[in-house]
C-alpha positions, 0 to 999 in steps of 0.5 A, spaced: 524 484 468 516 484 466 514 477 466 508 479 463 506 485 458 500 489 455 498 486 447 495 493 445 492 488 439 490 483 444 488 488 449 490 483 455 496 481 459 500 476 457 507 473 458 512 472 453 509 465 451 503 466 449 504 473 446 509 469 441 503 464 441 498 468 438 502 471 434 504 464 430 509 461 434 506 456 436 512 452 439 517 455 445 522 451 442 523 455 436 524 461 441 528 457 444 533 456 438 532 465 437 528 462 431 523 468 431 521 472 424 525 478 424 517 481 422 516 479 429 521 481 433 519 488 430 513 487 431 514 485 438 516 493 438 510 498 438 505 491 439 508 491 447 508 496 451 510 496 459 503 494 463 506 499 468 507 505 465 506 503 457 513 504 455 515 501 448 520 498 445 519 491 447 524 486 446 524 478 446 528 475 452 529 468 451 529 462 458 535 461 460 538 455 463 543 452 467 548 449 462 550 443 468 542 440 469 539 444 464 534 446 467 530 452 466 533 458 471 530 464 469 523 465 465 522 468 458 521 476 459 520 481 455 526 487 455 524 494 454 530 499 450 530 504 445 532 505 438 539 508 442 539 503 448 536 507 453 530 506 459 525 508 456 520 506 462 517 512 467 522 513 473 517 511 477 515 506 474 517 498 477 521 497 473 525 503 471 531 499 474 530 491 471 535 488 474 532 491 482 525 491 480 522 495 486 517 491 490 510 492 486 506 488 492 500 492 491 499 488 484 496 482 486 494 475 482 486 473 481 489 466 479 490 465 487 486 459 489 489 460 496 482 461 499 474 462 499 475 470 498 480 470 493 476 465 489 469 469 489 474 475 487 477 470 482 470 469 479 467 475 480 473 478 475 471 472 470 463 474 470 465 481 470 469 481 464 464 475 460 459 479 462 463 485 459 462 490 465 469 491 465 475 488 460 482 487 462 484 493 457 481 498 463 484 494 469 490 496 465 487 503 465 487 504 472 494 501 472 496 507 468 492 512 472 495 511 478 502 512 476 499 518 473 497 519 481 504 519 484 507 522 478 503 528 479 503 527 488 510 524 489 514 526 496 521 526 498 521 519 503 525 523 508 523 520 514 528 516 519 527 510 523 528 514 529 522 519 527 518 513 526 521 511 534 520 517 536 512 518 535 512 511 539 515 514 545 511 521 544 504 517 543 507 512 549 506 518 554 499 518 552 498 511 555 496 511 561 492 517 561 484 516 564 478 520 566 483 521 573 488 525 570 488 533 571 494 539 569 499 539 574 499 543 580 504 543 585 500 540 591 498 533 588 505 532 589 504 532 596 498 526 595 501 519 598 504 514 593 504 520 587 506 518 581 511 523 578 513 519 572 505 518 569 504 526 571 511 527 568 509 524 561 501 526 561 504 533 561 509 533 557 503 530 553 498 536 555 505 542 552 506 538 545 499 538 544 499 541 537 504 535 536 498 530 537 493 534 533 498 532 527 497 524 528 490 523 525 485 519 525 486 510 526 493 512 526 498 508 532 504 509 533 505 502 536 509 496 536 506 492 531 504 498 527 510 500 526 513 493 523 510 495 516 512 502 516 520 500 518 520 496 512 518 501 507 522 506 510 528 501 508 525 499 501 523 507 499 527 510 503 530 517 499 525 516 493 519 519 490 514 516 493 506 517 493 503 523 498 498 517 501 494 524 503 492 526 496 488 519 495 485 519 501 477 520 500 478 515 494 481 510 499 475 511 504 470 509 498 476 503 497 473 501 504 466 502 504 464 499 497 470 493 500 466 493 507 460 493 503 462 487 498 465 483 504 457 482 507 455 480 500 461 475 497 457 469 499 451 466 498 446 467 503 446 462 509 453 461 509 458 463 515 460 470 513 468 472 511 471 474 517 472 481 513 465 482 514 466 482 522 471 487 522 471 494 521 476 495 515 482 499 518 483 494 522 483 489 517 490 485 515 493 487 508 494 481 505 486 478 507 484 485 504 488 485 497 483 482 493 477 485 495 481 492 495 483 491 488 476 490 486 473 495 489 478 500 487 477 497 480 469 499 480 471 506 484 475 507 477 469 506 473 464 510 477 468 516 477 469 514 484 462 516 485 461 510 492 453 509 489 454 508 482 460 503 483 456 498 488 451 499 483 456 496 478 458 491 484 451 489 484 451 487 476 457 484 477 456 479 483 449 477 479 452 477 472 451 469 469 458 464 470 463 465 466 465 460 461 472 460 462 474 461 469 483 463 466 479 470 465 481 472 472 488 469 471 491 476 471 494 481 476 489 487 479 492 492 482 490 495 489 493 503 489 490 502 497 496 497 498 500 499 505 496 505 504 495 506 513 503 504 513 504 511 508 499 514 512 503 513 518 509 515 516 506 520 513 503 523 520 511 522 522 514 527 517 509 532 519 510 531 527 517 531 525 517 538 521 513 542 527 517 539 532 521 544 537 525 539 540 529 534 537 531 529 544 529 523 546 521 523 548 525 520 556 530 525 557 525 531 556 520 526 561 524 527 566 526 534 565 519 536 566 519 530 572 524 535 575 521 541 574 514 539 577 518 536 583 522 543 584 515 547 583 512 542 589 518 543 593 517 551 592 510 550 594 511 545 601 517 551 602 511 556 602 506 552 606 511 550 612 513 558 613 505 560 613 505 555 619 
């Protein structure tokens, strides 16, 4: 059910309201009454496309109200079908099935006012397209280009909880390595109050080896790294999804023109965000989706080229104010959303797939325990009867 859609003859994103408005309709309540020209409601049919996905075939689904208090319960929207009645919309596209939109959170709104940083961004949007660095057309370019990426990169989303769990535990027994720890050799068992369980774990670590070298870089497998992951896997699981692997040079330029940008969003002598104080993989998604979705924007323009797109930042943060502040009221879209998520999943289906030994990470711990104490035994046997 896309609340809003993209005028190829306006060449923005309007709602249902506003596209009637444009077009003469000046008054909702003649739409209300399914008072539309028949012209318009054709119209309506290659002018609309799917913001998503461009899928044509649009047509007009007027508000629905409660018939006790009369109050609206569900907002005008556009419906797209063709001329036979079928989905016309991409199978990856969010709203292929538009009775269960999937959940498109890597869009997000430039009208938020809900803080300072999404208010520079919101400006910043507004004096890039009154300054005409970039239009809404080509927002929407992006928009397309990325569902052209994960049609062309998708993946099987195979990966289990229990796989997710299981790389908790397999990066656990990591945990309490130091400077300290060497191999295993039958005589550090005879050293007073040795620690079995941390030798046990340390070298079941040192055996799977290989198994860590698939981990990657500023990827944990902790707690609260894992709460995002979990829920992805619940929303996507089964589906085709994007290999986040395919984008990953773009997603590091996403975070350097980002990190770069968050230094500069504010005027000199102000407190910088705290965006600017942290390093950007350890940054909260939601504090981050703006600043991402424009930077991604600018990356986009710049053939991803990281100069040439905080160049066009550049322009942009001192392009003059817009004369019209609604020039940011539309939605951006942040490919790099949840992307450290994807790339801990990611990691744990290539763990999963080099794996030689599918228990539970403890009860293979404690048969290598029960391997090294019998090893110790062995030695002290020895070292008694050389007495």
């Amino acid at each position: 059910m896309p609340i809003t859609a993209y005028s190829k003859e306006a060449q923005r994103e309007l709602d249902l309201e506003q596209w009637l408005q444009l077009n003469g309709l000046q008054t909702a309540e003649a739409f209300k009454q399914l008072d539309v020209p028949d012209w318009l409601r054709a119209k309506a049919g290659t002018d609309v496309e799917c913001s998503a996905c461009g899928a044509l075939g649009a047509t007009l689904v007027r508000s629905a109200r409660s018939k006790g208090s009369g109050r609206a319960v569900a907002q005008g929207h556009f419906r797209f079908r063709t001329a036979e009645g079928g989905n016309p919309h991409h199978p990856l596209c969010d709203f292929h099935d538009e009775q269960n939109v999937r959940g498109a959170d890597y869009l997000t709104s430039f009208a938020s006012d809900k803080s300072a940083l999404t208010r520079a961004i919101r400006d910043l949007v507004c004096r890039g397209i009154s300054a005409g660095i970039f239009s809404q057309a080509e927002m929407r370019a992006m928009r397309l280009w990325f569902l052209e990426e994960k049609a062309a990169r998708t993946i099987l989303l195979d990966v289990t909880p229990e796989q997710l769990q299981w790389c908790s535990d397999m990066q656990a027994t990591r945990a309490i390595r130091n400077a300290g720890s060497l191999s295993f050799i039958p005589e550090h068992g005879s050293l007073p109050g040795f620690d079995w369980e941390a030798a046990a774990k340390l070298e079941w670590a040192r055996r799977n080896e290989p198994l860590f070298s698939e981990i990657g870089p500023h990827v944990y497998f902790q707690r609260q790294s894992l709460e995002r992951p979990l829920r992805l896997l619940d929303q996507h699981a089964g589906q085709q999804v994007l290999d986040p692997s395919a984008l990953r040079e773009k997603y590091d330029a996403a975070l350097h023109l980002a990190s770069f940008a968050a230094h500069h969003l504010f005027e000199p002598g102000t407190k910088p965000h705290a965006l600017a104080r942290e390093h950007p993989y350890y940054w909260k998604p939601a504090a981050a989706h703006p600043l991402l979705a424009l930077s991604a924007l600018l990356l986009f323009l710049s053939a991803w080229d990281l100069q040439r797109a905080s160049a066009l930042f550049c322009r942009v943060k001192t392009a003059p104010p817009a004369p019209d502040d609604l020039l940011g009221n539309l939605v951006g879209l942040n490919p790099f959303h949840d992307y450290q998520a994807w790339l801990v999943i990611n990691a744990a289906r290539r763990i999963a797939s080099k794996r030689t030994d599918t228990r539970p990470v403890a009860e293979q711990v404690t048969e290598v325990k029960a391997e090294m104490q019998a090893q110790h035994r062995i030695w002290a046997g020895s070292s008694e009867r050389d007495l």
